[in-house]
C-alpha positions in Angstrom: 9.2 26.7 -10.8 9.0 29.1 -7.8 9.4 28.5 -4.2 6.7 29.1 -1.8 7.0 30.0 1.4 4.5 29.1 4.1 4.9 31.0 7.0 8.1 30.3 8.6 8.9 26.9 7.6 11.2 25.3 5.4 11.3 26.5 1.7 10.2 23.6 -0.6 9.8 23.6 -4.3 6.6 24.6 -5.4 4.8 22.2 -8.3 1.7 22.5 -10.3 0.3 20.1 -12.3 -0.9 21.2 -15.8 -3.3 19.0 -18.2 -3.7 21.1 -21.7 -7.0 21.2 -23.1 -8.5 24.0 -25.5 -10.9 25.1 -22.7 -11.7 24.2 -19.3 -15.0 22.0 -20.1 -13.2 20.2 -22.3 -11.6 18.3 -19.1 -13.5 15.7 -17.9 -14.8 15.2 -14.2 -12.9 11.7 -14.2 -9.5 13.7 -15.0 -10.3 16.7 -12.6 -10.9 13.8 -9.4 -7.4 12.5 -10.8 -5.9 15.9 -10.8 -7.9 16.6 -6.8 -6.0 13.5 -5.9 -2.6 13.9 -7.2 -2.7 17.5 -5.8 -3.7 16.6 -2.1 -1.2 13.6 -2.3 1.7 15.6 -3.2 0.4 18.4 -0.5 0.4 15.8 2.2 3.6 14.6 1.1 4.9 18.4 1.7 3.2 18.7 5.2 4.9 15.4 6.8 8.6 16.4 4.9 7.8 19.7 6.6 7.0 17.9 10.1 9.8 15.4 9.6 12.1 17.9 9.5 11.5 19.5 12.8 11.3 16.9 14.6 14.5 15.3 13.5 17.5 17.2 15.8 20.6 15.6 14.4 21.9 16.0 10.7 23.2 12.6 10.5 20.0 11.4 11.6 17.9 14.1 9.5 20.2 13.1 6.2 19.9 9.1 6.9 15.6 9.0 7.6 15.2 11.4 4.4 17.4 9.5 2.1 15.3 6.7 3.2 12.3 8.1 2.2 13.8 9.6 -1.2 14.2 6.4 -1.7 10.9 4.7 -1.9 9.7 3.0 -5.0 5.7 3.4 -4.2 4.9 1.5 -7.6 6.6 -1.7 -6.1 4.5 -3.7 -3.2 4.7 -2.6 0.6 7.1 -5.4 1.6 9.8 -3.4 -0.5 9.2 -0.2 1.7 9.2 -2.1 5.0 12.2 -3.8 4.1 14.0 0.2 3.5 13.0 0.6 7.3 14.5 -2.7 8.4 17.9 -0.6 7.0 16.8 2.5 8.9 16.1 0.6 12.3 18.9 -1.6 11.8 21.3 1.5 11.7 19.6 3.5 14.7 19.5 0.9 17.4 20.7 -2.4 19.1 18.3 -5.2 19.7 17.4 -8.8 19.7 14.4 -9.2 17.8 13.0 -6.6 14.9 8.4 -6.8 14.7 6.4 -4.7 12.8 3.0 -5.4 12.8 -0.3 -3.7 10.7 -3.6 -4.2 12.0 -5.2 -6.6 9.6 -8.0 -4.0 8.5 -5.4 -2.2 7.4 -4.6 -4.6 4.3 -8.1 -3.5 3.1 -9.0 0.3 3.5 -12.3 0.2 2.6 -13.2 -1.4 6.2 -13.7 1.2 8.7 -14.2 -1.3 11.7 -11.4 -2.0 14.2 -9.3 -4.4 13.7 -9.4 -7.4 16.5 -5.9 -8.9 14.7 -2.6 -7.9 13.5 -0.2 -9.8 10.7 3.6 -9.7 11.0 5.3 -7.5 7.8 8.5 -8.0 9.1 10.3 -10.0 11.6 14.5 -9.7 12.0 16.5 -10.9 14.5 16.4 -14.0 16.7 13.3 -16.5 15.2 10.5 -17.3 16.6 7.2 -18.6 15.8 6.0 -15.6 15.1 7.1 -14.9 11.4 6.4 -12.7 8.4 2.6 -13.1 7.4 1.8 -15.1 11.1 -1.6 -13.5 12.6 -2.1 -12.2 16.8 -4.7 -10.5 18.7 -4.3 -7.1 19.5 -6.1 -7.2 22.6 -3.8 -9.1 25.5 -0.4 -9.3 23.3 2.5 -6.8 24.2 2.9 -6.4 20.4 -0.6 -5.2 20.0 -0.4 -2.9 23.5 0.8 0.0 21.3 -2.1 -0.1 18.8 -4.4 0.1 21.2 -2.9 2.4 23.6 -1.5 4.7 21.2 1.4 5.1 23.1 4.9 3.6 23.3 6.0 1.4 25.4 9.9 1.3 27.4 10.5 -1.3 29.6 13.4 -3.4 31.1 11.7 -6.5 32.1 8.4 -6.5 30.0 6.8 -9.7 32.1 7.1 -8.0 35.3 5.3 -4.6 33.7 2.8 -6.4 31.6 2.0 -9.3 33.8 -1.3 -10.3 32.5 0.2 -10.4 28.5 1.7 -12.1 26.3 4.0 -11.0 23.5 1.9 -12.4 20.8 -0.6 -15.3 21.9 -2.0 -16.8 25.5 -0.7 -20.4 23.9 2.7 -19.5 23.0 5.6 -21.2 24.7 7.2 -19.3 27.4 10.8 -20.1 25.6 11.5 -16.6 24.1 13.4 -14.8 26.9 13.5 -11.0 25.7 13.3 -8.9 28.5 13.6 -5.1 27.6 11.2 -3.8 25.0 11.1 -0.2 23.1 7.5 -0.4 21.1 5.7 2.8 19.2 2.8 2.7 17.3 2.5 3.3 13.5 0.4 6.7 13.0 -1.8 6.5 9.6 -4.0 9.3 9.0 -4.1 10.0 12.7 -5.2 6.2 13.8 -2.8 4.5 14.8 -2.8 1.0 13.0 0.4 -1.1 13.9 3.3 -1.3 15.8 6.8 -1.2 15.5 8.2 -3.8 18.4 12.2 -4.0 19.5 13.1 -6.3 21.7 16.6 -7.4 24.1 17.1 -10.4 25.1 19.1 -9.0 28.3 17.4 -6.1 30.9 19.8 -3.5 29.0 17.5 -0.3 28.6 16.7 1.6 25.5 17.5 5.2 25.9 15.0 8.5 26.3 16.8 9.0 22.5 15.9 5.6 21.5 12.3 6.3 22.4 12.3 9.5 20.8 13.8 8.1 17.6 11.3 5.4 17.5 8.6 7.1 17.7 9.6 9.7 14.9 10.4 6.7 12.8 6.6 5.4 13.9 5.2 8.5 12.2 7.5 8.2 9.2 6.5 4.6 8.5 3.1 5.0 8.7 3.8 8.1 6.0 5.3 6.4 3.9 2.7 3.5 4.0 -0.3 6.4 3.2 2.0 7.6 0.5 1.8 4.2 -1.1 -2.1 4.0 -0.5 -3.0 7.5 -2.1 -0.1 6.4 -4.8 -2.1 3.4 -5.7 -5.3 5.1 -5.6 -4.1 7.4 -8.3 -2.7 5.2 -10.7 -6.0 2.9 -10.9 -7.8 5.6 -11.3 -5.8 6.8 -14.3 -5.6 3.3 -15.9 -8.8 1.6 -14.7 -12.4 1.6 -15.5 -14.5 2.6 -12.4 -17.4 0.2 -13.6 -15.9 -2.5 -14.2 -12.2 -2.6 -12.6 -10.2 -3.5 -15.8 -8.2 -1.6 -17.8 -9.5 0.9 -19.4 -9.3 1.8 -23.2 -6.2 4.2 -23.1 -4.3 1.7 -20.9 -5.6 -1.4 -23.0 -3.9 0.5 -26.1 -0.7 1.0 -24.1 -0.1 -2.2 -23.2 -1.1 -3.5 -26.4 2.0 -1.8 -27.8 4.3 -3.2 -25.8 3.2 -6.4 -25.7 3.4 -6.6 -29.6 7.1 -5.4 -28.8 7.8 -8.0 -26.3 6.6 -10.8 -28.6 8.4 -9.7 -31.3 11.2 -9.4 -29.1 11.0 -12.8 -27.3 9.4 -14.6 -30.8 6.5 -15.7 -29.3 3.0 -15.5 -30.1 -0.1 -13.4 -28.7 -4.1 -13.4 -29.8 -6.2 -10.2 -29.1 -10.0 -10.7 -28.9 -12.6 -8.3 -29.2 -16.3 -8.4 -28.8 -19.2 -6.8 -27.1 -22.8 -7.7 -25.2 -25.3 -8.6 -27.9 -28.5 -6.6 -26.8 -27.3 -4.6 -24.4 -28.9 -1.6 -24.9 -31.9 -3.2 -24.9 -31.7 -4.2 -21.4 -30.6 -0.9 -19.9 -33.8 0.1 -21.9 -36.2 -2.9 -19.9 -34.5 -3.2 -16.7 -32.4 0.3 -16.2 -29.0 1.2 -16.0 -28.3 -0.1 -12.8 -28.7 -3.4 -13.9 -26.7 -2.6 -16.7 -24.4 -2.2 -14.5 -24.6 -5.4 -13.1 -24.2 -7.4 -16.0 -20.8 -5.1 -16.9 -19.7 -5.8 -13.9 -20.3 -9.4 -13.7 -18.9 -10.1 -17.3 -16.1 -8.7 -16.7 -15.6 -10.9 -13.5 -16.5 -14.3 -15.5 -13.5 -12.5 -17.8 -10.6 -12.2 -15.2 -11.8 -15.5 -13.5 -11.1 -17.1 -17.1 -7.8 -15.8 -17.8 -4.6 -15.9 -16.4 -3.0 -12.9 -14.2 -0.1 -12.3 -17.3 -3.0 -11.6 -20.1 -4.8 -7.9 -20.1 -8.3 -7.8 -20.1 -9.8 -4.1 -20.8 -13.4 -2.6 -20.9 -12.8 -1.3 -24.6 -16.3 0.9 -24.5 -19.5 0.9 -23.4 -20.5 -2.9 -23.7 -17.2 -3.5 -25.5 -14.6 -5.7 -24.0 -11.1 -6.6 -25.4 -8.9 -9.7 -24.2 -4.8 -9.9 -24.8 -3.3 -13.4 -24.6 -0.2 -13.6 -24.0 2.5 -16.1 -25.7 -0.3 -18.2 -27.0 -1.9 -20.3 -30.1 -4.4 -19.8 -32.2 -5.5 -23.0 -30.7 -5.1 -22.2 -27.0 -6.8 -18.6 -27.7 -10.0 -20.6 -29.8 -10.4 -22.1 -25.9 -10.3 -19.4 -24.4 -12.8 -17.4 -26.0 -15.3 -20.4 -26.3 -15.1 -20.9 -22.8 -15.9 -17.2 -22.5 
């Protein structure tokens, strides 16, 4: 390991990922995409540590944010690393009420449309209505102001600066008497996509540090949240099939070994079935490949539909499918595969 030094900024550790193979055609485009992926995650990882640590001014504050994101378990769901924030805000500033929001596109990637709504991932502090998982508009809320504005927002009395808004919805009581607010956006790949919302219940303002703080914190969050993303997008790549979405045959073997373990383990009982698509050549040959496709892709939707989320189902090969039940009888797994 060597350090690399770009230009003038902090040293980091330099780290290269290295797949052995007895020549470089023997590596497969699938793995070389998997390799491109892992290499421009961990580089973008680099560039925001990089940026982070610029920005941050005090060593307390530097020290706290980056232990934070040491922290982060990206194989765990998104909730765990919004709740490592809730820490990190809770230790930085004084308030009321605690929102983050994500547009709701943002649960699904794919879409490249805006967004018209935003969900609640966390709520802490004084309760409201408004909780974990509860849906808003992002047009005419003061919680969805900074999505679309891409801006923060500091105020002391939030209903005399925002007049014409409410904090989430036109219909909501008028009981929730918060009156300063400190709100900055959540950056993701340059778009900015949610908002993180504090809130006083008294006219006590945030400071110019506050805002500054928030809005680093803003930047790291959404970070952290593309971290997750590219994180994700790795590892079903390595352990998926691209046709069909299911396991595929490296992963299927993997799992089968430590499931026999576990049952052996636990004394409990598992069936494995294995079969294939009578004929199947014979329709890529009539009616192409593309419908070949198809029918993978539908079969192995009938599959997942018919078993439950603990069993593995894996695309085995080409037309060949493989099914582990788990902590089952011979009887229950006879069922199971007629009904297949």
């Amino acid at each position: 390991m060597r350090h690399i030094q770009p230009g003038n900024s902090p040293w980091y550790p330099g780290r290269i990922c290295l797949k052995p193979v007895d020549h470089f055609t023997d590596a497969t485009d699938r793995e070389m995409g998997i390799l491109k992926q892992l290499g421009e995650f961990v580089s973008f990882g680099l560039e925001n540590l990089e940026s982070l640590e610029k920005h941050i001014l005090g060593e307390d504050s530097k020290s706290l944010i980056l232990e934070i994101v040491s922290n982060l378990d990206f194989k765990s769901d998104a909730q765990n690393i919004f709740n490592q924030f809730k820490y990190l805000l809770r230790t930085f500033f004084k308030y009321d009420r605690l929102t983050v929001s994500l547009r709701k596109d943002t649960e699904n990637r794919r879409k490249l449309d805006k967004g018209v709504s935003s969900i609640i991932k966390l709520a802490d502090g004084e309760k409201d209505d408004f909780v974990e998982g509860s849906e808003f508009p992002i047009n005419g809320s003061l919680h969805g102001l900074p999505v679309v504005s891409r801006t923060s927002i500091h105020t002391t009395d939030w209903r005399q600066s925002h007049p014409n808004m409410a904090r989430f919805r036109s219909s909501e009581p008028d009981e929730y008497a918060f009156q300063s607010v400190l709100a900055s956006p959540i950056i993701i790949e340059g778009e900015s996509r949610g908002s993180i919302v504090l809130e006083r219940v008294d006219a006590q303002p945030f400071s110019s540090m506050d805002v500054n703080d928030l809005e680093l914190i803003g930047q790291v969050l959404g970070s952290a949240l593309r971290w997750r993303y590219e994180y994700k997008k790795i590892h079903t790549n390595a352990t998926h099939d691209g046709l069909s979405g299911l396991f595929n045959h490296q992963t299927f073997k993997e799992r089968f070994t430590d499931e026999i373990q576990r049952a052996a383990r636990f004394q409990q009982k598992m069936a494995v079935m294995i079969f294939d698509l009578d004929k199947f050549k014979k329709v890529n040959d009539t009616h192409g490949h593309q419908y070949g496709d198809y029918v993978i892709q539908t079969v192995s939707k009938i599959m997942q539909d018919n078993v439950r989320a603990v069993d593995v189902v894996a695309r085995y090969g080409g037309e060949e499918f493989a099914v582990i039940l788990i902590n089952t009888t011979a009887v229950m797994s006879n069922m199971v595969a007629r009904e297949l």
